[in-house]
N, C-alpha and C positions, 0 to 999 in steps of 0.2 A: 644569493638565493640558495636556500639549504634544499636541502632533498627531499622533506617531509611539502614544502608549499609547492617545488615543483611536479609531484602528481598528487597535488590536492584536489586539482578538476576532477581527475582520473577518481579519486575519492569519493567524491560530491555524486557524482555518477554513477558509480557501484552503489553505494548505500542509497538513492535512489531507485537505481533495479531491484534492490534484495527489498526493500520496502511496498515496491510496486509489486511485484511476485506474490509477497503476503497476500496484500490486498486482493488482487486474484485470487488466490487460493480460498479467501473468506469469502466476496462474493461467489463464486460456484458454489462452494456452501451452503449459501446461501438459498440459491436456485434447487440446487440440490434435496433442501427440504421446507420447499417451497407449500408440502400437503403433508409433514408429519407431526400429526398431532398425537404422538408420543414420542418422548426423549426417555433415555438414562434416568434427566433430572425429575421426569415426573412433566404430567403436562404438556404443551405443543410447543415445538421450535420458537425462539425467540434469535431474530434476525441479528446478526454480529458486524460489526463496524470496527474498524479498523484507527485507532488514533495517532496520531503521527506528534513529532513535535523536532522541531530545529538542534542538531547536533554543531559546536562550537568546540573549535580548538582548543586546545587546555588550557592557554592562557588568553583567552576571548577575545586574542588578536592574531594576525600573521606577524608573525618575527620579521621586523626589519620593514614593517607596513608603513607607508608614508601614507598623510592624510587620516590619520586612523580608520584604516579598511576592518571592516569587521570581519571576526574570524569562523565565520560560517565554515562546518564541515560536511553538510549533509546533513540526512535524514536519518532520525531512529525512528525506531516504530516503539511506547511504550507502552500500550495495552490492545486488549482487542474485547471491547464491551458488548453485551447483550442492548440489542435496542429496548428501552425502556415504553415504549408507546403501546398504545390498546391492543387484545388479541383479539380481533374481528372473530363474530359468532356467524354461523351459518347455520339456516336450517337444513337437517338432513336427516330425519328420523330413522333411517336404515343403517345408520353409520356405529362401528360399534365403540365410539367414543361419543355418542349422543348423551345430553345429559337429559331427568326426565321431562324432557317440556320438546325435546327433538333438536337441541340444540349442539352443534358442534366447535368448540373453541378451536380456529385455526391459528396459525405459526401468522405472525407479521410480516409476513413478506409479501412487499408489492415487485412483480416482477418487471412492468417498465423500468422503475426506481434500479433493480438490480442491472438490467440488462446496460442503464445510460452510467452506472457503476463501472460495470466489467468494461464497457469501452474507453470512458476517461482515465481508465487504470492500464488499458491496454496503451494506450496514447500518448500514457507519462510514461512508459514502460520503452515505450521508443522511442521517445525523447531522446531519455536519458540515455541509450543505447547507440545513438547518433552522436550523442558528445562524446559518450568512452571511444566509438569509433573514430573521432573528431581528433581529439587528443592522441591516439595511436597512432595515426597518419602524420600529424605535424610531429609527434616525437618522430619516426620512421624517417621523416625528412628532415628535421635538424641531426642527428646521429648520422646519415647520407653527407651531409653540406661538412659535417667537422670531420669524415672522414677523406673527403676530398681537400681539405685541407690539410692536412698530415705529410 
């Protein structure tokens, strides 16, 4: 067993955290500008989503894998897209992005949608934080047991 497969858990786990973290970080974001209906780009907030996709060892297996284990490495994160769906109009005629009928184009964001977000994100966030921790403790105690054998 080479050195790259034995902390590949340890691996799988970090890029897990660092993908989950994003993900946080875009939903608060999200919440964040949950009523501005101006941006930079022009226009009202349009809600951002986070895309993930399966990270594979370089040669799309584990060296020395019996049974052909597939060589799952973890998570990238490879974009982070604007949600494409409707920007819901409100009436608000006092508002000074009303257009002239009284109408105000808000940002896409539904905030239950965000809030059961930020939690499933928090959730895999400690998942994965249980296994890095998981993984430290059993190395912690095979490195103990071979040095009792010495």
């Amino acid at each position: 067993m080479g050195f790259d497969t034995t902390f590949n858990a340890f691996n799988i786990s970090s890029s897990g955290l660092t993908a989950e973290r994003l993900r946080m970080e875009v939903v608060a974001n999200n919440i964040a500008n949950a009523s501005s209906t101006r941006t930079p780009e022009g226009g009202p907030y349009r809600r951002k989503d986070v895309v993930f996709e399966e990270a594979l060892n370089r040669n799309g297996s584990y060296p020395h894998a019996a049974n052909n284990v597939s060589g799952f490495a973890g998570v990238n994160v490879i974009d982070i897209v604007s949600d494409p769906s409707e920007l819901p109009r409100i009436y608000n005629a006092g508002h000074p992005d009303a257009d002239e009928d009284g109408f105000v184009t808000m940002p896409n964001v539904n905030l239950p949608i965000e809030m059961v977000n930020l939690i499933t994100a928090t959730r895999a966030y400690e998942a994965n934080l249980k296994a890095a921790q998981a993984f430290s403790d059993m190395s912690q105690q095979a490195i103990a047991l071979l040095k009792g054998q010495s």
